[in-house]
Legacy VTK file of the C-alpha trace (Angstrom):
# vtk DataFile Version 3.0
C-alpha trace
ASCII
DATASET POLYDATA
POINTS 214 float
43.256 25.666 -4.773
43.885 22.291 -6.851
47.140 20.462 -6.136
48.504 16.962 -8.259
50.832 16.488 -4.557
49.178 13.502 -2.280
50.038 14.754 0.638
49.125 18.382 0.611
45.723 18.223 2.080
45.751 21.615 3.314
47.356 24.642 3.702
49.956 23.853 6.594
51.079 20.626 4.328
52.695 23.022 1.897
56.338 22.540 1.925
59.455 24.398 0.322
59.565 21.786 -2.656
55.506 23.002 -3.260
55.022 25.749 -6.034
51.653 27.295 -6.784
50.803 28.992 -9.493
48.675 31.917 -9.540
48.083 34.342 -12.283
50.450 36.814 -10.953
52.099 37.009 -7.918
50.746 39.490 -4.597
49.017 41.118 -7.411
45.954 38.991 -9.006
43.077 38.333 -7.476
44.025 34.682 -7.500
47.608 35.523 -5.424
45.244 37.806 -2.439
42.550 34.944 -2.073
45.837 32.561 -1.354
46.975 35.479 1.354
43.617 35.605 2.354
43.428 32.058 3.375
47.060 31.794 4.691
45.902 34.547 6.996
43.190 32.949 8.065
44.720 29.337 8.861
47.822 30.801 9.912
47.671 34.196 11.168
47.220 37.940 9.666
51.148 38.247 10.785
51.716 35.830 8.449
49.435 36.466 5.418
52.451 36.212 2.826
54.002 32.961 3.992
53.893 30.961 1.221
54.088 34.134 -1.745
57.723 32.600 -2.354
56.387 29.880 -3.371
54.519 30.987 -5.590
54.827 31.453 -9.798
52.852 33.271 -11.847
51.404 31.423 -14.716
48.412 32.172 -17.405
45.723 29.856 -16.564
46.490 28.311 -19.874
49.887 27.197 -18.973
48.908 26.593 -15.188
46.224 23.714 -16.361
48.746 22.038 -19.172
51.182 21.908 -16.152
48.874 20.741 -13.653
47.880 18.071 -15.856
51.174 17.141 -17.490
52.766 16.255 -13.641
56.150 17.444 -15.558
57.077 20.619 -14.146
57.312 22.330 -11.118
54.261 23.658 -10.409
52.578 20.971 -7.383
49.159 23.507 -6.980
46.902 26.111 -8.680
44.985 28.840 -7.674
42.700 28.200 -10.129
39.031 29.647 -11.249
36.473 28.461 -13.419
36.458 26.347 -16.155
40.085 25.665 -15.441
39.801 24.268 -11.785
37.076 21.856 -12.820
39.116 20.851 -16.084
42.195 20.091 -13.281
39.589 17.963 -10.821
38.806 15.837 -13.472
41.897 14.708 -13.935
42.929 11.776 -11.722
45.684 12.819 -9.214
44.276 16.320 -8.679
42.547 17.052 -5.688
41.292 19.875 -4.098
42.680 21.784 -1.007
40.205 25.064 -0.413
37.399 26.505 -2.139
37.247 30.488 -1.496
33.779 30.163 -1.165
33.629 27.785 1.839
36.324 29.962 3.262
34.555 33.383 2.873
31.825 32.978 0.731
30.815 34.490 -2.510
33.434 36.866 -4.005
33.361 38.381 -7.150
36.620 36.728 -8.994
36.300 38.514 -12.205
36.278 42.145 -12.924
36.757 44.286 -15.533
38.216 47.570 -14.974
39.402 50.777 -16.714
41.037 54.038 -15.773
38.711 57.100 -14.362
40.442 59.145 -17.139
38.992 56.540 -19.534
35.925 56.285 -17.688
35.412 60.503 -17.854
35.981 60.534 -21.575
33.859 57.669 -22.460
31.090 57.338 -20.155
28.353 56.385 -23.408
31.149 53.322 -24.447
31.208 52.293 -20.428
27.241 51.958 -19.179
27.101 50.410 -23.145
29.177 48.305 -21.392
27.532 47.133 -18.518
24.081 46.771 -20.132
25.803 44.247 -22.341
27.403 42.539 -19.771
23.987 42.730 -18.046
22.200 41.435 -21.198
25.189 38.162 -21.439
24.025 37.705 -17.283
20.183 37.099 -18.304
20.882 35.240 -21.369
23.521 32.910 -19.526
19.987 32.410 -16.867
17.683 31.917 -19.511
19.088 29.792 -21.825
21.991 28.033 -20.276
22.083 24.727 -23.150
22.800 27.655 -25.955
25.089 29.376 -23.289
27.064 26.100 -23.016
26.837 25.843 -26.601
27.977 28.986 -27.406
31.081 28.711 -25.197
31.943 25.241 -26.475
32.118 26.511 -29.862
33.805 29.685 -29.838
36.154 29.044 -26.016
39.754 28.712 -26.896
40.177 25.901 -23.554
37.778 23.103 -25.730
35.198 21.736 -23.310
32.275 19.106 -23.844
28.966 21.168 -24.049
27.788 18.712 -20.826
31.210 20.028 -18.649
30.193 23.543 -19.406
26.741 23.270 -18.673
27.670 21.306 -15.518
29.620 24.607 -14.416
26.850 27.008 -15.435
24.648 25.119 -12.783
27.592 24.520 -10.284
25.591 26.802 -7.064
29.460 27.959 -6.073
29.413 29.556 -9.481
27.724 32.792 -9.842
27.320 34.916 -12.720
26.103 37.893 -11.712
26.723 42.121 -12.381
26.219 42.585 -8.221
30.004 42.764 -6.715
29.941 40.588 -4.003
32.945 40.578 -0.804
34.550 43.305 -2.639
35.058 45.011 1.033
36.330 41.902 2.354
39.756 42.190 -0.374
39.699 45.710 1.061
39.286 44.868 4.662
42.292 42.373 4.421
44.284 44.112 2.443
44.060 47.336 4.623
44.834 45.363 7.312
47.788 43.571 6.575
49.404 47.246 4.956
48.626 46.404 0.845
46.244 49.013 0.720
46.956 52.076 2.560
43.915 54.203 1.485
40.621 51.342 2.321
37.616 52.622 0.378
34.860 53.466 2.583
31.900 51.103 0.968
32.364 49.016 -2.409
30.696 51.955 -4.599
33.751 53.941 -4.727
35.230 51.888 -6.892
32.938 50.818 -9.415
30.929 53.104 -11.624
27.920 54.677 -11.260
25.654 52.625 -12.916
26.100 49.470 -10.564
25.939 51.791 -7.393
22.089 51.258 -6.532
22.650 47.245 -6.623
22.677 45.185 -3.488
26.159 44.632 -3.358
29.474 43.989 -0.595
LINES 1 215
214 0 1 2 3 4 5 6 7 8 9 10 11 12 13 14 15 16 17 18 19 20 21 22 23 24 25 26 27 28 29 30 31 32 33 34 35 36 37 38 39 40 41 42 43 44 45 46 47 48 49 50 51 52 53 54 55 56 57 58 59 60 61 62 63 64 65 66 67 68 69 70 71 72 73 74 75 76 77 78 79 80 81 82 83 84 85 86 87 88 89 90 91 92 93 94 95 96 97 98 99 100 101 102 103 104 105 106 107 108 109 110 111 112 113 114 115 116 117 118 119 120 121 122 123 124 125 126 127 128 129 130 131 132 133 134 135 136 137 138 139 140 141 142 143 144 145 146 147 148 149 150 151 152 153 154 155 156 157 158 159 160 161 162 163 164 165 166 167 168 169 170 171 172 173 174 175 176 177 178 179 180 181 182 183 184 185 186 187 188 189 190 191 192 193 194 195 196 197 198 199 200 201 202 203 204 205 206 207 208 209 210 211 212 213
């Protein structure tokens, strides 16, 4: 969480002039790691405390506000490169960082429908030995990664800023979900998921099932 507000050094300095953006709100991964540490400063009881303060932005349109100081939005739940775009910016400071909070947790997901999944199950593991094959190349050759991304990223970033990211150790890239049971822990426990999956495997396919993951 980046905020352009002085005085909001943590959580309980949010007021009711304060509004965050996240990329949609109770439902993005951004809005339930914002629950998830309300809960956990404040309280399971009160896990959606600040959700009306909330305003769901694309991360786009979060960042140009951030940095602009003309609009509303005082904070961002924001992910990489966009949260490291916003701390460079004098003004912006952070107030959490999920992984000192709960450590590592997969942020970025793709998913499809099991009726998708059923009729197309060549098109999905093609999938994930691509995405596999980007994870190795992003490890081996991180100056062409940075490249790469520079040229073709629609957010423009200096090659160096990107490659500082790549190597940032709070940054993983990596096809092994990680704290996926800790979402579903939370939200089974506060009453946003009624049906809690019993491990992490049954909800991603097959193919990632024999990894070491959480």
């Amino acid at each position: 969480m980046t905020t352009r507000n002085p005085t909001l050094k943590s959580l309980r300095d949010v007021t009711e002039t304060d509004r965050i953006a996240v990329p949609g709100i109770k439902t993005s991964l951004g809005a339930i790691i914002l629950q998830m540490a309300v809960a956990k400063e404040f309280g399971d009881p009160q896990y959606a405390r600040l959700d009306h303060l909330t305003v769901s932005l694309p991360y786009p349109e979060a960042v140009a506000a951030m940095l602009s100081g003309r609009s509303e939005i005082t904070a961002h739940i924001a992910s990489a490169p966009f949260s490291y775009m916003e701390l460079e910016s004098p003004g912006i400071h952070k107030v959490f960082n999920s992984v000192e909070l709960f450590g590592h947790l997969t942020t970025i997901m793709a998913f499809t429908t099991q009726q998708f999944r059923s009729a197309n199950p060549k098109l999905t593991a093609s999938f994930v030995t691509a995405l596999q094959d980007a994870i190795e190349f992003i490890a081996a050759s991180k100056v062409e990664a940075a490249q790469i991304y520079a040229e073709t990223a629609k957010v423009k970033q200096p090659e160096a800023e990107i490659l500082r990211i790549i190597n940032d150790p709070d940054l993983r890239f990596m096809l092994v979900p990680a704290g996926i049971m800790s979402y579903a822990n939370f939200m089974h426990r506060v009453g946003l998921l009624k049906a809690k999956p019993e491990t992490w495997k049954d909800v991603f396919v097959s193919e990632l099932r024999g990894l070491p993951g959480s």
